[in-house]
N, CA, C and O atoms as a printed pandas DataFrame, in Angstrom:
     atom_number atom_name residue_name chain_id  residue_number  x_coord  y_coord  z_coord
0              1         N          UNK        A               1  111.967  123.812   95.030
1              2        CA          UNK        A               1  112.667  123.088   96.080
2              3         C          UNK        A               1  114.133  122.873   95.709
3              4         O          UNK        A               1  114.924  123.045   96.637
4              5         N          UNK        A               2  114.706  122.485   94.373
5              6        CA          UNK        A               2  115.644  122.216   93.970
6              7         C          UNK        A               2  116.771  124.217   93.997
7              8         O          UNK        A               2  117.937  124.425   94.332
8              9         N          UNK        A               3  116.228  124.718   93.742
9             10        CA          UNK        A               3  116.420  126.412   94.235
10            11         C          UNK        A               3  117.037  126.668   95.503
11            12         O          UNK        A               3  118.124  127.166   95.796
12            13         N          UNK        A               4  115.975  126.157   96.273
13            14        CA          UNK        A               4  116.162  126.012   98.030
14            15         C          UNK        A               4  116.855  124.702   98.232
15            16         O          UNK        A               4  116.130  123.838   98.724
16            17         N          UNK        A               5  118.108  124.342   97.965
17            18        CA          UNK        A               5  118.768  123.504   98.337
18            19         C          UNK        A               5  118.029  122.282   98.745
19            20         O          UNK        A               5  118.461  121.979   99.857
20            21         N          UNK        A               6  117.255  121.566   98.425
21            22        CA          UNK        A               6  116.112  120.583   99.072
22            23         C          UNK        A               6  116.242  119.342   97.720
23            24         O          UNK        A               6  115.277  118.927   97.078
24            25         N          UNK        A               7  117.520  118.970   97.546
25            26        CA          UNK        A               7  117.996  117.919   96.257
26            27         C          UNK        A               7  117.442  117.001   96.514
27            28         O          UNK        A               7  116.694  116.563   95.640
28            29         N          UNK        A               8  117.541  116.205   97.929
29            30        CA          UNK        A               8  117.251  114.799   97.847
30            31         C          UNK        A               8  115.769  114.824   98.521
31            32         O          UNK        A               8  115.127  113.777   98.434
32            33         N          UNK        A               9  115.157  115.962   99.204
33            34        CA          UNK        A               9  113.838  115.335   99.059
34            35         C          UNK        A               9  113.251  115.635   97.716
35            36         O          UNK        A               9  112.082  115.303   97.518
36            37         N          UNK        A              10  113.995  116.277   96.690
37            38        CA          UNK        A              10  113.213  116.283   95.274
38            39         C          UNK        A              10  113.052  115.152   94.857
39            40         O          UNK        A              10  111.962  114.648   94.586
40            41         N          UNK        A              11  114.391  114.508   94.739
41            42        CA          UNK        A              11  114.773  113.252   94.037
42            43         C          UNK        A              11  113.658  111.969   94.772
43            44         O          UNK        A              11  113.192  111.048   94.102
44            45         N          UNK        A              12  113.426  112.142   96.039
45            46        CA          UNK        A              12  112.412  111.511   96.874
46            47         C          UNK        A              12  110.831  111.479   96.729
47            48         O          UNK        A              12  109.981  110.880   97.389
48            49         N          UNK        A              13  110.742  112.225   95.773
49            50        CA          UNK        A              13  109.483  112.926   96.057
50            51         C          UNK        A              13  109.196  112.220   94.528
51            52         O          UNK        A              13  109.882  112.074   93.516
52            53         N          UNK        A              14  107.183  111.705   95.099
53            54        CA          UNK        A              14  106.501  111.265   93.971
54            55         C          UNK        A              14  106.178  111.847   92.549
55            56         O          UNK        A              14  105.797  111.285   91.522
56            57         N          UNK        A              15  106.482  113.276   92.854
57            58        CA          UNK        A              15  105.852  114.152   92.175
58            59         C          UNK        A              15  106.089  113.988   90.566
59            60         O          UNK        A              15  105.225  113.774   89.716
60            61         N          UNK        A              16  107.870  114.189   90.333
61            62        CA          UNK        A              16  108.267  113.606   89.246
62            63         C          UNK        A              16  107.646  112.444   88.241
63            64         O          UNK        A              16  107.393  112.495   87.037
64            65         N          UNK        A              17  107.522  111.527   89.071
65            66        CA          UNK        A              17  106.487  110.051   88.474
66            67         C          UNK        A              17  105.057  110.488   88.136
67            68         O          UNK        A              17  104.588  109.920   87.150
68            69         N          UNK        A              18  104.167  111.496   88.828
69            70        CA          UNK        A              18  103.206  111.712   88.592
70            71         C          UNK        A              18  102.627  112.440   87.226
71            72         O          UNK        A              18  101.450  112.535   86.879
72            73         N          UNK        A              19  103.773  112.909   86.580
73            74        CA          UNK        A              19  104.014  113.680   85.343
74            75         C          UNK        A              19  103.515  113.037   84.089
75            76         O          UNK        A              19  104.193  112.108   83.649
76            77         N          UNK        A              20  102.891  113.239   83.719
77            78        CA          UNK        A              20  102.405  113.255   82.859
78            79         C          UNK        A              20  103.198  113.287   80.853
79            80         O          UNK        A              20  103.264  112.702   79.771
80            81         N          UNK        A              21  103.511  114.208   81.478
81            82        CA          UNK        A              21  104.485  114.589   79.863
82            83         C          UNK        A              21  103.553  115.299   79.149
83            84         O          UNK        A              21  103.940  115.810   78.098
84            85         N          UNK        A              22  102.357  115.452   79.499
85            86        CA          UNK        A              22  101.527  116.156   78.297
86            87         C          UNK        A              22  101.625  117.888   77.949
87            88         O          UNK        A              22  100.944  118.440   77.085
88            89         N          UNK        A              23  102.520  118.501   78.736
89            90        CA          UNK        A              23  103.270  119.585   78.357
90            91         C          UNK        A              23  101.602  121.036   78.877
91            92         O          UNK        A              23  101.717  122.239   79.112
92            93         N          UNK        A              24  100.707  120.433   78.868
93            94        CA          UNK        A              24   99.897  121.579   79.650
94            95         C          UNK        A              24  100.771  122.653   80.390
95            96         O          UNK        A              24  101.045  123.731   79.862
96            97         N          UNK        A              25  101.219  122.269   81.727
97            98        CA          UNK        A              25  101.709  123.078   82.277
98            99         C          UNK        A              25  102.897  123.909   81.840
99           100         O          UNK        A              25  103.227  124.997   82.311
100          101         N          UNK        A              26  103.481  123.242   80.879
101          102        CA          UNK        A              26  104.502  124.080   79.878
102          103         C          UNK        A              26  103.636  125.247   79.561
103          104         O          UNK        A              26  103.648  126.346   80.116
104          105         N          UNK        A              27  102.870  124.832   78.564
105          106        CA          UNK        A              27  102.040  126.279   77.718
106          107         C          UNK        A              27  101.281  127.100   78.858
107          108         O          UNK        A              27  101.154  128.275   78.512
108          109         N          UNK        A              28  100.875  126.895   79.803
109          110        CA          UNK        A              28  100.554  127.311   80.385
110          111         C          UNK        A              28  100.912  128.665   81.583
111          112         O          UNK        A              28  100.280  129.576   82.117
112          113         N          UNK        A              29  102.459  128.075   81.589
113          114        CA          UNK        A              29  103.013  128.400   82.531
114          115         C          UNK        A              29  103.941  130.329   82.078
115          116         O          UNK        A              29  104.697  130.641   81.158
116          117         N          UNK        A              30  103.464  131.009   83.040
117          118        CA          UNK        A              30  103.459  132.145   82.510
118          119         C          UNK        A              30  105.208  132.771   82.754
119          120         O          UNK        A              30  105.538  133.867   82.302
120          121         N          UNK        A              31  106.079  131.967   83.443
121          122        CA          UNK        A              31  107.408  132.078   83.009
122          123         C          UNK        A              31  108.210  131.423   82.448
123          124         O          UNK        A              31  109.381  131.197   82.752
124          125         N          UNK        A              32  107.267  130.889   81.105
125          126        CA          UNK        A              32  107.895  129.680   80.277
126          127         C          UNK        A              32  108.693  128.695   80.665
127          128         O          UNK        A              32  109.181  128.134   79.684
128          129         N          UNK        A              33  109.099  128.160   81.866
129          130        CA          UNK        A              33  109.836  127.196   82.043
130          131         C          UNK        A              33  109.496  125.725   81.736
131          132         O          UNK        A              33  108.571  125.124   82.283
132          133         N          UNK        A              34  110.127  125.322   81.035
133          134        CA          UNK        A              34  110.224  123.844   80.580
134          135         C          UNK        A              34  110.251  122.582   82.025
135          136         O          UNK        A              34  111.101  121.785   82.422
136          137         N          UNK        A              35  108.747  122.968   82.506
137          138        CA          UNK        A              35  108.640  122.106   83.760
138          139         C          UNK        A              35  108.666  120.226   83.387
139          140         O          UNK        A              35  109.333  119.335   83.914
140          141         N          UNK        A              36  107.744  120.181   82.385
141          142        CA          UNK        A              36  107.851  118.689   81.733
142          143         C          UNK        A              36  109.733  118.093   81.096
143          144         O          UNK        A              36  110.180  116.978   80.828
144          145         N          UNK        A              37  110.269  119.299   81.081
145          146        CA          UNK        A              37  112.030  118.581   80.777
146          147         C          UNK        A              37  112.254  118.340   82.343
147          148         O          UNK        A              37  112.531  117.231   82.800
148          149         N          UNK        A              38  112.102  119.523   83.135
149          150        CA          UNK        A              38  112.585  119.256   84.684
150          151         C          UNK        A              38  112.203  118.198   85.466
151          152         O          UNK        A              38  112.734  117.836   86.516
152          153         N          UNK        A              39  111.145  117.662   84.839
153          154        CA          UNK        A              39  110.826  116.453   85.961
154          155         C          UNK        A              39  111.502  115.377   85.202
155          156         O          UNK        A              39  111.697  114.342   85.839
156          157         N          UNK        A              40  111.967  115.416   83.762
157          158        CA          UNK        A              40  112.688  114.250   82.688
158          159         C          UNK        A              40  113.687  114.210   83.647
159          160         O          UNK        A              40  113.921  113.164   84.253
160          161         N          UNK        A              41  114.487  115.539   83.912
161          162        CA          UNK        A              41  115.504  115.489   84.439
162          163         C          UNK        A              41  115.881  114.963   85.836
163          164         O          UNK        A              41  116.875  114.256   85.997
164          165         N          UNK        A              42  114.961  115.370   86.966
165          166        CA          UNK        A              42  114.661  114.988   88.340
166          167         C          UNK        A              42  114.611  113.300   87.808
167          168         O          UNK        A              42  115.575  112.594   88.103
168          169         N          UNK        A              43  113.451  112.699   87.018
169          170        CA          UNK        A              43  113.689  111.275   86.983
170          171         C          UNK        A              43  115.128  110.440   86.654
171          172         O          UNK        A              43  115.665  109.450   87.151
172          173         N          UNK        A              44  115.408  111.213   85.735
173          174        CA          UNK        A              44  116.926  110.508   85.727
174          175         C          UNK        A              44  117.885  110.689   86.754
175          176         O          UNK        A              44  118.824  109.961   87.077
176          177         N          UNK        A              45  117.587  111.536   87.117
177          178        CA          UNK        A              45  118.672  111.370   88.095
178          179         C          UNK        A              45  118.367  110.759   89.437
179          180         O          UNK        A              45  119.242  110.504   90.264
180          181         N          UNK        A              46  117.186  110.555   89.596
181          182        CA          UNK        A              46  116.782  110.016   90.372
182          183         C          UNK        A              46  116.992  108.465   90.196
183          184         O          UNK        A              46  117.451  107.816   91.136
184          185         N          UNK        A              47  116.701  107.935   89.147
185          186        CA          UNK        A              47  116.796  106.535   88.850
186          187         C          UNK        A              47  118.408  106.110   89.037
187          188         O          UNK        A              47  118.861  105.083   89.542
188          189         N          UNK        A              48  119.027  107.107   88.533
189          190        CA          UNK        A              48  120.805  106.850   88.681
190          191         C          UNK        A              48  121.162  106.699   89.925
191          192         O          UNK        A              48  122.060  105.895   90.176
192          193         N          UNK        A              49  120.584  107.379   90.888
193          194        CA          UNK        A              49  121.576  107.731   92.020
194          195         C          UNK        A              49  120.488  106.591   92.898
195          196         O          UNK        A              49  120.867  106.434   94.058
196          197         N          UNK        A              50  119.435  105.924   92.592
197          198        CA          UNK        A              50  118.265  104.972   92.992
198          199         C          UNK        A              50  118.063  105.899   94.317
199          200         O          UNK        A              50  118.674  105.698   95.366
200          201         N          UNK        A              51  117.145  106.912   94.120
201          202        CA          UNK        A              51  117.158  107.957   95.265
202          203         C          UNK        A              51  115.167  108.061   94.993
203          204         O          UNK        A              51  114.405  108.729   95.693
204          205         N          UNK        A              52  114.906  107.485   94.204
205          206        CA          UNK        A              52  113.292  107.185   93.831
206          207         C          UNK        A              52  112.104  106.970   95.264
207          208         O          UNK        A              52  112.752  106.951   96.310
208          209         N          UNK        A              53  110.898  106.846   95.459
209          210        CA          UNK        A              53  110.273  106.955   96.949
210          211         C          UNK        A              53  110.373  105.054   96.489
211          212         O          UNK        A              53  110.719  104.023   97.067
212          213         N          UNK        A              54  110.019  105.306   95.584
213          214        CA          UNK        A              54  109.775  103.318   94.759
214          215         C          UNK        A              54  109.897  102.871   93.597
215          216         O          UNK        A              54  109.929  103.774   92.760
216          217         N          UNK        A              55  109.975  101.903   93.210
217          218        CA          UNK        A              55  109.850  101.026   92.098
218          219         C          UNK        A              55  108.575  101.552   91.197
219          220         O          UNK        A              55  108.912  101.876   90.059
220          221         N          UNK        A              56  107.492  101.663   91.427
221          222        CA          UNK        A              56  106.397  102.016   90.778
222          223         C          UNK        A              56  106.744  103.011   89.618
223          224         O          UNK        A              56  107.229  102.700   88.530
224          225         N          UNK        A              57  106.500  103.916   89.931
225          226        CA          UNK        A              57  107.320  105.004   89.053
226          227         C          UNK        A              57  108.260  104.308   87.794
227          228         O          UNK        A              57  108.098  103.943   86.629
228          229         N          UNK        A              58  109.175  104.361   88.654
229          230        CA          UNK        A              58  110.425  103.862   87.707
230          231         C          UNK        A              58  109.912  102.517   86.621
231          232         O          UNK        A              58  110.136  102.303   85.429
232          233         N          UNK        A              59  109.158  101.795   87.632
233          234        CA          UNK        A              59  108.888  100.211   86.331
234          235         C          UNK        A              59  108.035  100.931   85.323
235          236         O          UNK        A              59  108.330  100.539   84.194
236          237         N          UNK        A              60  106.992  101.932   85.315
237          238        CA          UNK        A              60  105.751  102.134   84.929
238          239         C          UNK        A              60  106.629  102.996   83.635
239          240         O          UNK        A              60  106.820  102.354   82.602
240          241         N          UNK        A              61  107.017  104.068   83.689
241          242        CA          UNK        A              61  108.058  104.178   83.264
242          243         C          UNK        A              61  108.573  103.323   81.758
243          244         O          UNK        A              61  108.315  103.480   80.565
244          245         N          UNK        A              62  109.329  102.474   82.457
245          246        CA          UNK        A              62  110.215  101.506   81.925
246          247         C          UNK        A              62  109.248  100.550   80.871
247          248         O          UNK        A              62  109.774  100.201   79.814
248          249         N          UNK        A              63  108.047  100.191   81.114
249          250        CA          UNK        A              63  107.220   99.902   80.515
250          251         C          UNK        A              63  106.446  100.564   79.601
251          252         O          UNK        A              63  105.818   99.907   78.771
252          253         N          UNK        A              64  106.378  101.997   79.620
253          254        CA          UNK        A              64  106.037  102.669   78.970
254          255         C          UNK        A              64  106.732  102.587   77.433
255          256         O          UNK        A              64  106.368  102.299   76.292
256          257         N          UNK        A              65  107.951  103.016   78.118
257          258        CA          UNK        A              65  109.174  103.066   77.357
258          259         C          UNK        A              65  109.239  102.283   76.202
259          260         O          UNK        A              65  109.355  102.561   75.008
260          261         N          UNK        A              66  109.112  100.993   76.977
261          262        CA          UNK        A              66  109.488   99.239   76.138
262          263         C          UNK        A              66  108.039  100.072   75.072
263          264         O          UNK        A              66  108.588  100.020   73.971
264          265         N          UNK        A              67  107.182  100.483   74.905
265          266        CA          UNK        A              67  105.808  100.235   74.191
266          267         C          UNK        A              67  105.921  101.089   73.432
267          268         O          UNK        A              67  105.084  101.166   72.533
268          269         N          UNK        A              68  107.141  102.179   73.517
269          270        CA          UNK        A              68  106.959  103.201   72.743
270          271         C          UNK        A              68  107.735  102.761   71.698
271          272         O          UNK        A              68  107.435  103.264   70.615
272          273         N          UNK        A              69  108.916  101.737   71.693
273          274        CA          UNK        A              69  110.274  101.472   71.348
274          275         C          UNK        A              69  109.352  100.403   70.452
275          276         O          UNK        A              69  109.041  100.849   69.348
276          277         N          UNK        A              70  108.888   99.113   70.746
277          278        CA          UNK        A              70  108.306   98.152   70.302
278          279         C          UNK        A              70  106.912   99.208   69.300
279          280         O          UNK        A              70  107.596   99.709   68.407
280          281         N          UNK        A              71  106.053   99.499   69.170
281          282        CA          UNK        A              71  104.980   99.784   68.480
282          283         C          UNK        A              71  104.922  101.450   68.136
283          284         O          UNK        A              71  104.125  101.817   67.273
284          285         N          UNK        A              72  105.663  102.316   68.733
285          286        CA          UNK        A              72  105.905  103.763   67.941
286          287         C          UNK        A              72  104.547  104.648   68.908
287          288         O          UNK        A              72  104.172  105.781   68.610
288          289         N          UNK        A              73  104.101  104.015   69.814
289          290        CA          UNK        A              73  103.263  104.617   71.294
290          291         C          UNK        A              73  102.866  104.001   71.971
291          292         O          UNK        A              73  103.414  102.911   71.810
292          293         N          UNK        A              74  101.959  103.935   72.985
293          294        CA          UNK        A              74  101.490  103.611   74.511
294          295         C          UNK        A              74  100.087  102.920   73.959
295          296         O          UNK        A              74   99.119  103.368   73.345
296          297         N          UNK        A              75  100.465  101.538   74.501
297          298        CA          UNK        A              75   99.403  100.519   74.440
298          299         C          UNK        A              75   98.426  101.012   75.464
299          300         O          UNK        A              75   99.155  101.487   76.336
300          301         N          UNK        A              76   97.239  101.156   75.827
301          302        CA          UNK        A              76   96.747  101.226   76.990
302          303         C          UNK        A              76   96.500  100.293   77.806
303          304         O          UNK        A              76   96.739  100.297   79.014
304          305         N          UNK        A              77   95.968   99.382   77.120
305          306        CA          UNK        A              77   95.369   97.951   78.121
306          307         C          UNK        A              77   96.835   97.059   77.866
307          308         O          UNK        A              77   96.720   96.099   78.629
308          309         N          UNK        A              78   97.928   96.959   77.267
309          310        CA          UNK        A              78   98.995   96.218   77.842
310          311         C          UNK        A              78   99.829   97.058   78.850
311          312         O          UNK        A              78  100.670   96.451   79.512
312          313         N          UNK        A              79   99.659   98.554   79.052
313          314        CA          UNK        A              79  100.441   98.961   80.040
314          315         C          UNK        A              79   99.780   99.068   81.354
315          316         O          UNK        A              79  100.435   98.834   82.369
316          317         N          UNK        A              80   98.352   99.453   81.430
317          318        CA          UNK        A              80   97.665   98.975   82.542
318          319         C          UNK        A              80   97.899   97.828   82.743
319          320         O          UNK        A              80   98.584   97.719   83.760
320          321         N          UNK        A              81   97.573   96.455   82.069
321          322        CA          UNK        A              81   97.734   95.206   82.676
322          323         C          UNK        A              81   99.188   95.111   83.207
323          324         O          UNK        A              81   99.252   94.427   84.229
324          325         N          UNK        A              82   99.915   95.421   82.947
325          326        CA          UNK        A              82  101.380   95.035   82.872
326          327         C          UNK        A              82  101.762   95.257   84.422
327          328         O          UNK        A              82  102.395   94.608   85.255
328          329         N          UNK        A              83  100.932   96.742   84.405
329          330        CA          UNK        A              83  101.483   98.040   85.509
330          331         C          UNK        A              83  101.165   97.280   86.640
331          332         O          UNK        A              83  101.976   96.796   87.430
332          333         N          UNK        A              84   99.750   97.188   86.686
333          334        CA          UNK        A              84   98.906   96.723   87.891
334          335         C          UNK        A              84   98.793   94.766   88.168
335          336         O          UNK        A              84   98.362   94.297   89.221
336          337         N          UNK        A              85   99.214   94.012   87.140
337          338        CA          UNK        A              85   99.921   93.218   87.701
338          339         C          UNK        A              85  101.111   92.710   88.520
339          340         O          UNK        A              85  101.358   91.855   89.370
340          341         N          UNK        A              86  101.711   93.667   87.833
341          342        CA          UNK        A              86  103.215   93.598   88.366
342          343         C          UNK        A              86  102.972   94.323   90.023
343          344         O          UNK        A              86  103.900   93.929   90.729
344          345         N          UNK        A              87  102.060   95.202   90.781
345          346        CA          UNK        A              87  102.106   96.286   91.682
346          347         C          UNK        A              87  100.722   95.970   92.085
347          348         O          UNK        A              87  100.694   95.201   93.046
348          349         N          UNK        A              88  100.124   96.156   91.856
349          350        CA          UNK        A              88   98.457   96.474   92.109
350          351         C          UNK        A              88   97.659   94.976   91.793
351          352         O          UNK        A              88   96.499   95.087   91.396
352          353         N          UNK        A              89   98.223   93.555   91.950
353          354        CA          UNK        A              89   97.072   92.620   91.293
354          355         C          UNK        A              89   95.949   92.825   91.500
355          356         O          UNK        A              89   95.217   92.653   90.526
356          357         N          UNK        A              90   95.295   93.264   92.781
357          358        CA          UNK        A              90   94.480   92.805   93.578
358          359         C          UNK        A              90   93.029   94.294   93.298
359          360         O          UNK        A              90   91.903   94.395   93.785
360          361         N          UNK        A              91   93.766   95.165   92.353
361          362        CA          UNK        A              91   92.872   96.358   92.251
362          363         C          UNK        A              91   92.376   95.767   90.626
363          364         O          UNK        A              91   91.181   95.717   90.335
364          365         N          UNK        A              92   93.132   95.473   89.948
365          366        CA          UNK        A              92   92.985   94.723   88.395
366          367         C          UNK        A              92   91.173   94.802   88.112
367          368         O          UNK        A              92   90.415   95.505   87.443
368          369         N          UNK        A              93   91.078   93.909   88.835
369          370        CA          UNK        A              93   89.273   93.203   88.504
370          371         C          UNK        A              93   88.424   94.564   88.757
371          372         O          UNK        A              93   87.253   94.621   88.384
372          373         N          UNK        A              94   88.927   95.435   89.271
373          374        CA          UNK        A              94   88.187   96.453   89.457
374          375         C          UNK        A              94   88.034   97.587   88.740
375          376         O          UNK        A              94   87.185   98.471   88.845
376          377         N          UNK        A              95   89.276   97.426   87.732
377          378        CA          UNK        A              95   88.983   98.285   86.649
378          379         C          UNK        A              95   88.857   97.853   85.165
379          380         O          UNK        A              95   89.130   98.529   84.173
380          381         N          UNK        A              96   88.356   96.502   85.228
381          382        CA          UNK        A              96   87.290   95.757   84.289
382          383         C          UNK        A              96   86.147   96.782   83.600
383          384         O          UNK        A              96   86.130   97.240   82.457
384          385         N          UNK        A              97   85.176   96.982   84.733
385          386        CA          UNK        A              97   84.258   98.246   84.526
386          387         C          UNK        A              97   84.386   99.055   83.731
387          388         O          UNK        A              97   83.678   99.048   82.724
388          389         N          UNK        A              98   85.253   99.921   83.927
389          390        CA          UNK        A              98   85.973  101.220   83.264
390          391         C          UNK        A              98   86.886  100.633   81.230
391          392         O          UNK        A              98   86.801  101.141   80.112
392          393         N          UNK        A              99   87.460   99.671   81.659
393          394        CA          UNK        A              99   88.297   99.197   80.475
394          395         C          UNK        A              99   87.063   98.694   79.294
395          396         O          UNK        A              99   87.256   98.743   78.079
396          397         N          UNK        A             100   86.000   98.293   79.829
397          398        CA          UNK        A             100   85.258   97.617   78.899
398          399         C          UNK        A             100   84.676   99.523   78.420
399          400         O          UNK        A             100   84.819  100.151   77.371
400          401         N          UNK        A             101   84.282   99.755   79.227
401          402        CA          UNK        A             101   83.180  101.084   79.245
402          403         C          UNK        A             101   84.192  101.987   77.632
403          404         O          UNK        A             101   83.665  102.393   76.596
404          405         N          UNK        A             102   85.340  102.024   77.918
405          406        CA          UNK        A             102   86.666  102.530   76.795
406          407         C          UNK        A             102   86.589  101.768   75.448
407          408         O          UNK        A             102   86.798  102.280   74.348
408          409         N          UNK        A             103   86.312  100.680   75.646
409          410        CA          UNK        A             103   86.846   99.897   74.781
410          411         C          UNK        A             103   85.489   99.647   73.801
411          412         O          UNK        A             103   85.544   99.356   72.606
412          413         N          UNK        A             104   84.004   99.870   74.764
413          414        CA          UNK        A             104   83.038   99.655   74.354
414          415         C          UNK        A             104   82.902  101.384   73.047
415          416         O          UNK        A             104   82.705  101.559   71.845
416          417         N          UNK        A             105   83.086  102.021   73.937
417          418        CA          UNK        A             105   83.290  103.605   72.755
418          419         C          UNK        A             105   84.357  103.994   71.941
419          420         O          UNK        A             105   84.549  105.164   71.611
420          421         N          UNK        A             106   85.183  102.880   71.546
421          422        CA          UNK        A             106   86.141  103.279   71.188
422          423         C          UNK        A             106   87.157  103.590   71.233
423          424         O          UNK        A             106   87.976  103.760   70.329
424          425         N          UNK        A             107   87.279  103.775   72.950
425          426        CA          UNK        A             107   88.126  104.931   73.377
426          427         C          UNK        A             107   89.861  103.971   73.419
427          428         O          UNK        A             107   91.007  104.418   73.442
428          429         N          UNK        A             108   89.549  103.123   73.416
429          430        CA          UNK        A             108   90.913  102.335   73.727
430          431         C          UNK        A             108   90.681  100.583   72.891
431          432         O          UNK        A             108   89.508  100.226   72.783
432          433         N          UNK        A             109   91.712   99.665   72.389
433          434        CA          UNK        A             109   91.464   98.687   71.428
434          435         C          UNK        A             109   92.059   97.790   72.272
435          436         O          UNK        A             109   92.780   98.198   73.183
436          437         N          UNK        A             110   91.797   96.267   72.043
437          438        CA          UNK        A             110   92.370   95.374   72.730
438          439         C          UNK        A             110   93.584   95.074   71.929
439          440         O          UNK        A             110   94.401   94.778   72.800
440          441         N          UNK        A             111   94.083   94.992   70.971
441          442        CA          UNK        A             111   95.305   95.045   70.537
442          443         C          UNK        A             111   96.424   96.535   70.276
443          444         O          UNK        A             111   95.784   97.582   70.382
444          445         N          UNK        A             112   97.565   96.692   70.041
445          446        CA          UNK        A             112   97.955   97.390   70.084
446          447         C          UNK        A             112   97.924   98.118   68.421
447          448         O          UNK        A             112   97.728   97.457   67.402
448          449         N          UNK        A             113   98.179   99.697   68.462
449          450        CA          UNK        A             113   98.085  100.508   67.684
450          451         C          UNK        A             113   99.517   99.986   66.980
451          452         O          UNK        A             113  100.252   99.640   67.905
452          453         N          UNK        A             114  100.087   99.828   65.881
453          454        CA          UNK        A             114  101.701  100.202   65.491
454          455         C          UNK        A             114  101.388  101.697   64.626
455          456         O          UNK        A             114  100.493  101.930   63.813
456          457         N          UNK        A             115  102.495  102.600   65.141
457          458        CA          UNK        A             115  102.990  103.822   63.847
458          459         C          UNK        A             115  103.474  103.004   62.604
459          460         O          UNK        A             115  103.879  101.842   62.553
460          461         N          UNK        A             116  103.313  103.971   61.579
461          462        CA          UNK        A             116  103.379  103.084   60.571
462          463         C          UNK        A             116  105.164  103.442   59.909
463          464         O          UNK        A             116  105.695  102.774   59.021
464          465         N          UNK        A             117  105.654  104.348   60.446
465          466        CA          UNK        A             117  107.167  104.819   60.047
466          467         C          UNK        A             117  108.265  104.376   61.314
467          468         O          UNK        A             117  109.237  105.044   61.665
468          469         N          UNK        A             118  107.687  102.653   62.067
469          470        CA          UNK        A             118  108.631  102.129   63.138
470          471         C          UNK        A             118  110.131  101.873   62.979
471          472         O          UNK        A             118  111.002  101.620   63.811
472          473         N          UNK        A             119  110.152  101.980   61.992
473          474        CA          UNK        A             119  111.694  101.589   61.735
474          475         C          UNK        A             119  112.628  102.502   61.497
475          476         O          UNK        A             119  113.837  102.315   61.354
476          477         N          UNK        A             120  111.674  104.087   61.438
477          478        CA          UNK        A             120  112.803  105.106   61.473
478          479         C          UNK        A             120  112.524  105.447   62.726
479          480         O          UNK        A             120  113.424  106.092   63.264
480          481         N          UNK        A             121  111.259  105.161   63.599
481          482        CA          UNK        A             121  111.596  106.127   64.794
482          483         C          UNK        A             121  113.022  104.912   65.940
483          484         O          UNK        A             121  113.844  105.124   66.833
484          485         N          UNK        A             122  112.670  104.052   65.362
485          486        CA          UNK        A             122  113.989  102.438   65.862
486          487         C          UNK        A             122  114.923  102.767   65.356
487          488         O          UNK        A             122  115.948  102.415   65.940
488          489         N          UNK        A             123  115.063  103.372   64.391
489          490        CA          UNK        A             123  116.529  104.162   64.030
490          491         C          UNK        A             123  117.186  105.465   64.930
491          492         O          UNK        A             123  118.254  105.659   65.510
492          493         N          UNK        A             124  115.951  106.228   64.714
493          494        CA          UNK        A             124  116.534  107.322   65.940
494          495         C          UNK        A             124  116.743  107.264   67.142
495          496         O          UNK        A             124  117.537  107.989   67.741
496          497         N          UNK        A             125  115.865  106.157   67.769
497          498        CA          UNK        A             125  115.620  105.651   68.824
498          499         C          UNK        A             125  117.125  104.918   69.144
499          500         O          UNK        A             125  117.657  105.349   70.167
500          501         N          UNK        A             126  117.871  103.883   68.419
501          502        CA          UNK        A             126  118.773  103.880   69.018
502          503         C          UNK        A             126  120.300  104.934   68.679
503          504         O          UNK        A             126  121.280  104.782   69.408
504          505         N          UNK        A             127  120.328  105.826   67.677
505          506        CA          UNK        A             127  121.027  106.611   67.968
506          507         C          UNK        A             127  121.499  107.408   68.866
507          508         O          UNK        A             127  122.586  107.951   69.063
508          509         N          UNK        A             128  120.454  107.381   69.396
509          510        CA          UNK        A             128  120.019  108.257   71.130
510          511         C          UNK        A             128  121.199  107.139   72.056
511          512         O          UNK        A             128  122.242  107.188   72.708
512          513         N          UNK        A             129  120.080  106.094   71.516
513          514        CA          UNK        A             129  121.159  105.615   72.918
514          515         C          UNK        A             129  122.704  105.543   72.508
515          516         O          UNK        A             129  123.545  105.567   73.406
516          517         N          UNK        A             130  123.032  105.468   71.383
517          518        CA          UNK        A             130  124.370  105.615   70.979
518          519         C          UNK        A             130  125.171  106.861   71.783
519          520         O          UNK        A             130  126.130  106.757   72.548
520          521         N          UNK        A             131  124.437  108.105   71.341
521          522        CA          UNK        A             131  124.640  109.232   71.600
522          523         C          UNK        A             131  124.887  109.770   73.688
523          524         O          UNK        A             131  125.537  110.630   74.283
524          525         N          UNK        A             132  123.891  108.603   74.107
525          526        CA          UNK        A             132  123.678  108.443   75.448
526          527         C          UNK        A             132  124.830  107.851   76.533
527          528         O          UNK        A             132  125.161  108.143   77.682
528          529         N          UNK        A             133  125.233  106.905   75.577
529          530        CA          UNK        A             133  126.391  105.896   76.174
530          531         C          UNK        A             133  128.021  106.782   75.872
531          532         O          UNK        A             133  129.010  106.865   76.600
532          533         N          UNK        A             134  127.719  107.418   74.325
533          534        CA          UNK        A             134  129.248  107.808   74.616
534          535         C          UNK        A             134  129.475  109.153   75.919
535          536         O          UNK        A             134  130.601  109.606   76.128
536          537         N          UNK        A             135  128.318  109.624   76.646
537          538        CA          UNK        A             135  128.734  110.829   77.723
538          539         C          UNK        A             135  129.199  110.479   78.804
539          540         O          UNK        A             135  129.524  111.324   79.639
């Protein structure tokens, strides 16, 4: 779409937010294009120019972010709670079910994981933004 002149319904479009990051469709993809950078990219610029369909995205996001920065990865049950309080209260109680069912196998902890080398990835982490601010 971005090819075919179609900028701002890209920038409009959920699709970006729906991304994953888990790079599947990278390896996958049989004319190697770096689709997981392109939607990095579509989001930022989307968030800059506030050309987003919503807030959702962008907070979920932003929260992510905060969890990666604070503990060195993605809490599950503080970014669900976080997500779906802030957006969704009213679906919450309903995925009780499912969170215990995770938590009962293992699959997810009620406290958060820390990496154990946080203070260098908080080092690189704000170099970036150093590096970010002087462009």
């Amino acid at each position: 779409m971005i090819r075919a002149g179609k900028r701002a319904e890209v920038l409009r479009s959920n699709t970006p937010w729906m991304c994953l990051s888990c790079y599947h469709c990278v390896v996958r993809c049989p004319q190697e294009i770096e689709i997981t950078d392109v939607m990095y990219a579509i989001k930022t610029i989307a968030e800059k120019e506030h050309t987003y369909p919503s807030n959702v995205g962008p907070d979920f996001t932003g929260v992510f972010i905060g969890q990666a920065r604070r503990f060195g990865r993605s809490w599950e049950i503080g970014l669900t709670a976080r997500h779906y309080l802030r957006h969704f209260p009213l679906r919450l109680p309903g995925m009780a079910p499912m969170a215990f069912g995770l938590f009962r196998h293992g699959r997810i902890g009620i406290l958060p994981h820390r990496i154990e080398q946080r203070k260098q990835l908080q080092a690189i982490l704000k170099r970036a933004d150093e590096l970010e601010r002087a462009q």
